[in-house]
C-alpha positions as CSV (number, residue, x, y, z in Angstrom):
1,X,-23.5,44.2,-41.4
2,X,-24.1,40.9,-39.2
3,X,-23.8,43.1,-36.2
4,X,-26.0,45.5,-37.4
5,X,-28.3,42.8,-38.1
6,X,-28.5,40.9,-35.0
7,X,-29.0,44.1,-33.1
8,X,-31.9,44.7,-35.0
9,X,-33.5,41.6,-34.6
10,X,-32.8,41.7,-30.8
11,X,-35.1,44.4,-30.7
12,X,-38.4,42.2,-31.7
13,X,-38.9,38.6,-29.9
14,X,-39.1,36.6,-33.1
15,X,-37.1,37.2,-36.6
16,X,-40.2,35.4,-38.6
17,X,-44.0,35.2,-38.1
18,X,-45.9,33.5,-39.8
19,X,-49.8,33.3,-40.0
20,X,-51.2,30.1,-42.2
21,X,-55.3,31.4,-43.0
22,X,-57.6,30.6,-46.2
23,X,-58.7,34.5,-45.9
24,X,-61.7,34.7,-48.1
25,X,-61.8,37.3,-48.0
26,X,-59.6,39.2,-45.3
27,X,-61.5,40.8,-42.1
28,X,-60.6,43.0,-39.3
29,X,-59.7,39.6,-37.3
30,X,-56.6,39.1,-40.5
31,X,-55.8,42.4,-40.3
32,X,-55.0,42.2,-36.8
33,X,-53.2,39.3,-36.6
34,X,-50.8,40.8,-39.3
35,X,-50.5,44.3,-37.4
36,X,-49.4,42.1,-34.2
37,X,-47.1,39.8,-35.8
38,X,-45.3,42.6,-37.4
39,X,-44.6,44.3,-33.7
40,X,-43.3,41.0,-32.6
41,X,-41.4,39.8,-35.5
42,X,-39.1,41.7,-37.8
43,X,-40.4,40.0,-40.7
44,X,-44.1,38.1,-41.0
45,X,-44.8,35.5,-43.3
46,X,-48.5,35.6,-44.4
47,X,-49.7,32.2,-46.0
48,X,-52.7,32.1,-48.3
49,X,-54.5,29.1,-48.5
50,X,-56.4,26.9,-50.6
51,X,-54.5,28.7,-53.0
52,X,-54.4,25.8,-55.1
53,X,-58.6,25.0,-55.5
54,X,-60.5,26.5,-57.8
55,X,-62.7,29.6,-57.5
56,X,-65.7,28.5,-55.5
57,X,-68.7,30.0,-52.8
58,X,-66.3,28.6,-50.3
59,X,-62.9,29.9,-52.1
60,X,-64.6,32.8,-53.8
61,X,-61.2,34.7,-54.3
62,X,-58.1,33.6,-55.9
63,X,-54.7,33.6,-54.7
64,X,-53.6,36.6,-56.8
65,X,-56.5,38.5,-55.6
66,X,-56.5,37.9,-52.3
67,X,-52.9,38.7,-52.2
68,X,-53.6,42.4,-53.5
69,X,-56.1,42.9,-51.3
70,X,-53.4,42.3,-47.9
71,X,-50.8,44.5,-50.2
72,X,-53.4,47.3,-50.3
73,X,-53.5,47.2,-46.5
74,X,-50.1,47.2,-45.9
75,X,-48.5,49.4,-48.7
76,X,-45.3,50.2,-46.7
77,X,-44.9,47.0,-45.2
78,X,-44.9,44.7,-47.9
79,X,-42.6,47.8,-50.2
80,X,-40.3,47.8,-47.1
81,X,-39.8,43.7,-47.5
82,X,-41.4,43.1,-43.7
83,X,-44.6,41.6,-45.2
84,X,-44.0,38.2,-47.2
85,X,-46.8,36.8,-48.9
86,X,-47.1,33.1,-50.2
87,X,-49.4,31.0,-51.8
88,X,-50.0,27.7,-49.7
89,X,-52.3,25.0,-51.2
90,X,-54.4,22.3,-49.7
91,X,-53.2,18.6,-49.8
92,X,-55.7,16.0,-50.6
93,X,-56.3,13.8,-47.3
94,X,-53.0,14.8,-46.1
95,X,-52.6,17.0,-42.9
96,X,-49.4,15.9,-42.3
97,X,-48.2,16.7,-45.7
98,X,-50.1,20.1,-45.7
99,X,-47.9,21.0,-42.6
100,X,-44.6,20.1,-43.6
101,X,-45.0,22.0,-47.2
102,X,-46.0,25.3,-44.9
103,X,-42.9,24.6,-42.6
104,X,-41.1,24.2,-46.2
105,X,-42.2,27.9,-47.6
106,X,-41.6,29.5,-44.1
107,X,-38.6,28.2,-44.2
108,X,-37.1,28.9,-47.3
109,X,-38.1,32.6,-46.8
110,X,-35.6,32.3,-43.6
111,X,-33.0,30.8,-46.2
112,X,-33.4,34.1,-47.9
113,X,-33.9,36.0,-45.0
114,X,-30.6,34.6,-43.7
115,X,-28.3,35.6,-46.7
116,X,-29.6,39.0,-46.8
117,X,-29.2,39.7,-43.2
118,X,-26.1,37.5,-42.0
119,X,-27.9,35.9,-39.3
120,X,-28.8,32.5,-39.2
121,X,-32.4,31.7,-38.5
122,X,-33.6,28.4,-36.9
123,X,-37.1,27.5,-35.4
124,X,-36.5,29.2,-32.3
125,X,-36.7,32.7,-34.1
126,X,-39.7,31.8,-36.2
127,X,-42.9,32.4,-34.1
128,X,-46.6,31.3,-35.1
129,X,-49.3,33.3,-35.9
130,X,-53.2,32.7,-35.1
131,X,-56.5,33.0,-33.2
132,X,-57.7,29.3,-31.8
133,X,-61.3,29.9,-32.7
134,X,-62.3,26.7,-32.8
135,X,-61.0,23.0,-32.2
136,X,-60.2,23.0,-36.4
137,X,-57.9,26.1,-36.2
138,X,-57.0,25.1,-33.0
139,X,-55.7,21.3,-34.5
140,X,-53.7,22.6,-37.3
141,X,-52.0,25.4,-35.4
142,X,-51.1,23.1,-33.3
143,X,-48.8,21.2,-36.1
144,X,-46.2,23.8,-35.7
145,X,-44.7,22.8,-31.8
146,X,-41.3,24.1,-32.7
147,X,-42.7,27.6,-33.3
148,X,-42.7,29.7,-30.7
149,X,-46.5,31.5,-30.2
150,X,-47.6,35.2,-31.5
151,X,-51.1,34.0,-31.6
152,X,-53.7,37.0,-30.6
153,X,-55.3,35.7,-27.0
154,X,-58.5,38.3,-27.8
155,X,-61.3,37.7,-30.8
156,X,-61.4,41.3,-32.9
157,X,-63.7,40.2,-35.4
158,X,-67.1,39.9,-33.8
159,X,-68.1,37.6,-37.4
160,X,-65.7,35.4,-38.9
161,X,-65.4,35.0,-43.3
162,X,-68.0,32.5,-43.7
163,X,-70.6,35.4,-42.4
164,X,-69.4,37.9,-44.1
165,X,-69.8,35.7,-47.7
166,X,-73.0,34.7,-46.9
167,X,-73.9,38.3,-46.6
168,X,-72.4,39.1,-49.9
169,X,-73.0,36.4,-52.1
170,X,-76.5,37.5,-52.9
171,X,-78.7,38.9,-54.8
172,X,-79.3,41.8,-52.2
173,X,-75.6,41.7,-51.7
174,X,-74.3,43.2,-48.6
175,X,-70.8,44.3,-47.6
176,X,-70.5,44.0,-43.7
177,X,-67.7,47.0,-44.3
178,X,-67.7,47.4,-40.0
179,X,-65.9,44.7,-40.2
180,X,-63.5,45.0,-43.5
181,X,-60.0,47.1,-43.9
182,X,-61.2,49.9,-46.4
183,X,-59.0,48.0,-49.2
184,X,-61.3,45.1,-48.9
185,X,-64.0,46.8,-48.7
186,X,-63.2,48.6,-52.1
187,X,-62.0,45.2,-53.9
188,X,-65.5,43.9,-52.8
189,X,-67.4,46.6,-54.5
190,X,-65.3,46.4,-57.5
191,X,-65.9,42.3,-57.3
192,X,-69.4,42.6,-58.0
193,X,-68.9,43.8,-61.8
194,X,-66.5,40.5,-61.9
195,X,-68.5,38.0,-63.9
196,X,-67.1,35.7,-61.4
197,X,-69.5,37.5,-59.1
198,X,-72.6,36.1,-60.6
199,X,-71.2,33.3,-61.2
200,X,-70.7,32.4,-57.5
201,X,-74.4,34.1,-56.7
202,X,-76.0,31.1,-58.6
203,X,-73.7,28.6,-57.3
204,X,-74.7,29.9,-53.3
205,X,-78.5,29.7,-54.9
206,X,-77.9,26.4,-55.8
207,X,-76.1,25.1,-52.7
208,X,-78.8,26.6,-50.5
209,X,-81.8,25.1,-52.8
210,X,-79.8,21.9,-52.4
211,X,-79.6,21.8,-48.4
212,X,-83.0,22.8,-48.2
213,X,-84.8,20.6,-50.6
214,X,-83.0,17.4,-50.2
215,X,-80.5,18.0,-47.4
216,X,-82.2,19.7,-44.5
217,X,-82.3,16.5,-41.9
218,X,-78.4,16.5,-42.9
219,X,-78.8,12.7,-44.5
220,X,-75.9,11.2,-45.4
221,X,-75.6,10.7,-49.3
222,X,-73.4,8.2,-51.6
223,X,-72.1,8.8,-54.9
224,X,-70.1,7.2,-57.9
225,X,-67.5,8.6,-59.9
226,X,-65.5,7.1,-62.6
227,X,-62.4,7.4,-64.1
228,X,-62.0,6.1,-67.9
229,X,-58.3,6.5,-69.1
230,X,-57.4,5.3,-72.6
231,X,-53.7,5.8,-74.2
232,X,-52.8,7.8,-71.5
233,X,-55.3,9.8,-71.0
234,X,-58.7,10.7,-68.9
235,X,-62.6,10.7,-69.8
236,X,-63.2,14.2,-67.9
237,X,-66.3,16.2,-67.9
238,X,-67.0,20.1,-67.8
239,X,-70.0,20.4,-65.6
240,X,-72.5,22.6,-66.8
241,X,-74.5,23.0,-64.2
242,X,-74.4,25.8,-61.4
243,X,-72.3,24.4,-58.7
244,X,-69.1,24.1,-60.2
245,X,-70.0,25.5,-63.4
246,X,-66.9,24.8,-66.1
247,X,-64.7,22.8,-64.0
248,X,-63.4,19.6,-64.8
249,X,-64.6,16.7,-62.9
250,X,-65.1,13.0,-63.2
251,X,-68.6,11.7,-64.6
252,X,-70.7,10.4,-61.1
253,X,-73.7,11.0,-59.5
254,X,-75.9,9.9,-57.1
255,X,-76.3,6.9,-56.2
256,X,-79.9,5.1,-56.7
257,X,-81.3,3.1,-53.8
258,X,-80.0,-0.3,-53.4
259,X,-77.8,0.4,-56.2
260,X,-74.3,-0.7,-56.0
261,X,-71.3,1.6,-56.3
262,X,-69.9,0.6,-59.5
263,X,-73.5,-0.1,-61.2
264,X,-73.8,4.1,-60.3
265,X,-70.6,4.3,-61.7
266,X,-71.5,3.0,-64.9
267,X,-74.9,4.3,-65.3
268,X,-73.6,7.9,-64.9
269,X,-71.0,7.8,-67.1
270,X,-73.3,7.0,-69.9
271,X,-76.0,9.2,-68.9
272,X,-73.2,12.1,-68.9
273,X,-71.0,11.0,-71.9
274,X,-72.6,8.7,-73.9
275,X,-70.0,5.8,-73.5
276,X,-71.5,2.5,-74.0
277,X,-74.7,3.5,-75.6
278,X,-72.0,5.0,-78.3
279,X,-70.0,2.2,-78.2
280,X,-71.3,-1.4,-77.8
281,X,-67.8,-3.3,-77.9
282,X,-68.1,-1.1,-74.5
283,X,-70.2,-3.5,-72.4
284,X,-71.2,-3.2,-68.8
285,X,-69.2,-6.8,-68.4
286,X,-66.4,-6.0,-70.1
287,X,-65.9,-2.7,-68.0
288,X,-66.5,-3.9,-64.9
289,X,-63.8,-6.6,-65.3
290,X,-61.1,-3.4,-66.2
291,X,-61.3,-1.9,-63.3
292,X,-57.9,-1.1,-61.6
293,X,-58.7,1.5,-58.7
294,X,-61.6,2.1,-56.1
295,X,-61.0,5.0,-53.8
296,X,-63.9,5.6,-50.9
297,X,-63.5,9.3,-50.2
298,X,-66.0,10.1,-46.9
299,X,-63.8,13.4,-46.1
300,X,-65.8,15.7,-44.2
301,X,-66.5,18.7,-46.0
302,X,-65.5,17.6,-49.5
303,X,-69.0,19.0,-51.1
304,X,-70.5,22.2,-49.9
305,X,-74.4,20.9,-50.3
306,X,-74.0,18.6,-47.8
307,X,-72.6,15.1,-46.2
308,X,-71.2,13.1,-49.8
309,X,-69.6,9.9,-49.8
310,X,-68.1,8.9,-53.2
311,X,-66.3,5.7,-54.1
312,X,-64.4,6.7,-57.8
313,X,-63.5,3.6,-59.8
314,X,-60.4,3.1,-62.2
315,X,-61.4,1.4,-65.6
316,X,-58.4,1.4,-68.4
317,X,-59.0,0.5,-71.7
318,X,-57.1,-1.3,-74.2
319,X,-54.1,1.2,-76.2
320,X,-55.7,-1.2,-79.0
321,X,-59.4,0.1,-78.7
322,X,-60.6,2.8,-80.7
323,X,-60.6,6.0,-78.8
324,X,-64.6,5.6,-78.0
325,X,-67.0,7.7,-79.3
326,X,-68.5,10.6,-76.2
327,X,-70.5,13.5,-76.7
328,X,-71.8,15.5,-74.1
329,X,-74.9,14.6,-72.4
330,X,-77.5,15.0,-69.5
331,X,-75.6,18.1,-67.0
332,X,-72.2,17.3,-68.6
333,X,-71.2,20.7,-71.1
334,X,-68.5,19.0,-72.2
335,X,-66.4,15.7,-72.3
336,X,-62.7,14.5,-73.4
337,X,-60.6,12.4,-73.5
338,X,-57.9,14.8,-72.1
339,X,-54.0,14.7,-70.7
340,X,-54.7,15.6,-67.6
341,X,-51.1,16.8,-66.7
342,X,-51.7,20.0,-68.7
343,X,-54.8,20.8,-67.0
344,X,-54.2,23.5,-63.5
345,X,-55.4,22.2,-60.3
346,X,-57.4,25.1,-60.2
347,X,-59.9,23.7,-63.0
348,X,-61.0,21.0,-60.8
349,X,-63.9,20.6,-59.4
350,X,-64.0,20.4,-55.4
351,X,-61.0,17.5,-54.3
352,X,-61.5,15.6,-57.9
353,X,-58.0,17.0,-58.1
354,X,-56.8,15.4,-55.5
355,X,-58.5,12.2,-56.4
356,X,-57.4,11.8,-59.7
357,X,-53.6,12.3,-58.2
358,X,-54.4,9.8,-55.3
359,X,-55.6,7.3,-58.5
360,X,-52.5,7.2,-60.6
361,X,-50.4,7.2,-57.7
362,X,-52.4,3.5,-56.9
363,X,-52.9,2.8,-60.7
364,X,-48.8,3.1,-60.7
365,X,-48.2,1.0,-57.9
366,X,-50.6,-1.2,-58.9
């Protein structure tokens, strides 16, 4: 059987593949990448990102979704064992980390790989998927050196997945099916009865009446977000309105001209929730000398309307305090006090996620 096995693999230049790609939603560019990986490796490891974030006009697809739509493409493949598919999420401010845990799931599958074969698999017989499209793709492909390189040296999508959302995510909606496997082009049609569908429509709407009404010269805004806990638990916020519709996320805003971060802070937490209007023990003093945490978060990207700055602060309450009174107010459809632990990452709101983990890691230490 070992024999057997190492013959076989001797017969392709790489035992593994792997191709790391958010994929929302696959195009003909994917498609390819898989088709060539799977001449040049016996086995190809297809990682689906951001599968940890929450269904947005950016991550319009889920990781379950997604992951039919590449196992509609490649029936025999993925029935045969050749084609692996795992979920890889996003780390919060954390390249390094994000790399490491994709090293981690590609190779465990050659831990599996290796008992089922007989042959043992190190980095030399793993090789790395990709297309450097631009200096992005190009800077996190190139956090795998040990990998040897499958990457595809031509373009074969002529648009890339950002084109083909816009496109769809419409009112008019288009499918740009010249450039879509069939499968996807079928899940997309079927897509727009989703709810989700409409859903994402108005939140596009939104982001685009955004950019163009307040965002065109590209200024750079500032925000404030809070964090309340009490007995163990957080003052989170559904929002209610279009972008991000439902998900949890700290209360914040914009912040006011010459306004101070933690004055922003403060103000929109009570605007949203009701906190010290509701409460007066709850006064502006005494919260502002309970703050634990401040985090500045500047990360480039972070908010699809445009260039966002927040700075989140940490206030804990007394365990003997009264749970205060909240109710849900201004764009806020709904506010706890909630365990946050029991919430999935995929609720969240944008990286408030990753926030929150990044503030009780520094409200522990602190």
């Amino acid at each position: 059987m070992r024999d057997t096995a190492a013959e076989e693999a001797q017969s392709f230049e790489f035992m593994i593949g792997g191709l790391p790609a958010r994929i929302e939603p696959p195009h003909d560019g994917h498609h390819a990448n898989v088709v060539a990986g799977l001449k040049r490796a016996k086995y190809f490891v297809l990682l689906i990102g951001s599968s940890n974030m929450a269904r947005s006009y950016k991550n319009p697809f889920t990781y379950e979704e997604r992951k039919l739509m590449f196992e509609q493409c490649f029936r025999r493949e993925v029935a045969d064992g050749r084609l692996i598919i795992r979920p890889m999420p996003d780390f919060f401010r954390n390249n390094k980390g994000w790399a490491a845990n994709t090293k981690r799931i590609v190779r465990d599958v050659a831990v599996e790989i290796s008992a089922r074969e007989g042959v043992d698999i190190d980095d030399s017989m793993i090789g790395l998927a990709g297309f450097r499209k631009d200096t992005a793709t190009s800077e996190y492909l190139d956090m795998f050196p040990e990998w040897g390189d499958i990457m595809l040296t031509e373009r074969v999508s002529k648009i890339d997945a950002t084109a083909i959302r816009a496109a769809y995510f419409q009112r008019d909606s288009v499918i740009l099916a010249e450039h879509l496997p069939a499968p996807v082009v079928a899940f997309l049609e079927r897509f727009r009865l989703n709810p989700a569908f409409e859903m994402l429509v108005r939140e596009r709407e939104n982001i685009d009446y955004i950019r163009e009404v307040f965002n065109k010269d590209d200024p750079q805004n500032y925000t404030g977000d809070i964090l309340i806990r009490h007995r163990g638990k957080s003052l989170l916020i559904r929002r209610g309105g279009a972008y991000g519709h439902n998900l949890w996320a700290f209360p914040g805003g914009i912040r006011d001209e010459g306004e101070d971060f933690l004055d922003c802070s403060l103000r929109e937490v009570d605007e949203e929730t009701g906190l010290t209007r509701l409460n007066p023990c709850l006064t502006i003093e005494m919260l502002k000398a309970s703050v634990k945490v401040e985090i500045y978060n500047d990360t480039e990207g972070r908010d699809l309307r445009g260039r966002y700055a927040t700075k989140l602060f940490v206030i804990v309450l007394p365990d003997d305090m009264p749970e205060p009174i909240i109710a849900p107010l201004d764009d806020a459809k709904h506010v706890e006090f909630v365990d946050h632990a029991v919430l999935a990452e995929t609720e969240f709101f944008a990286d408030h996620h990753g926030m929150l983990c990044e503030a009780m890691r520094l409200l522990e230490a602190a």
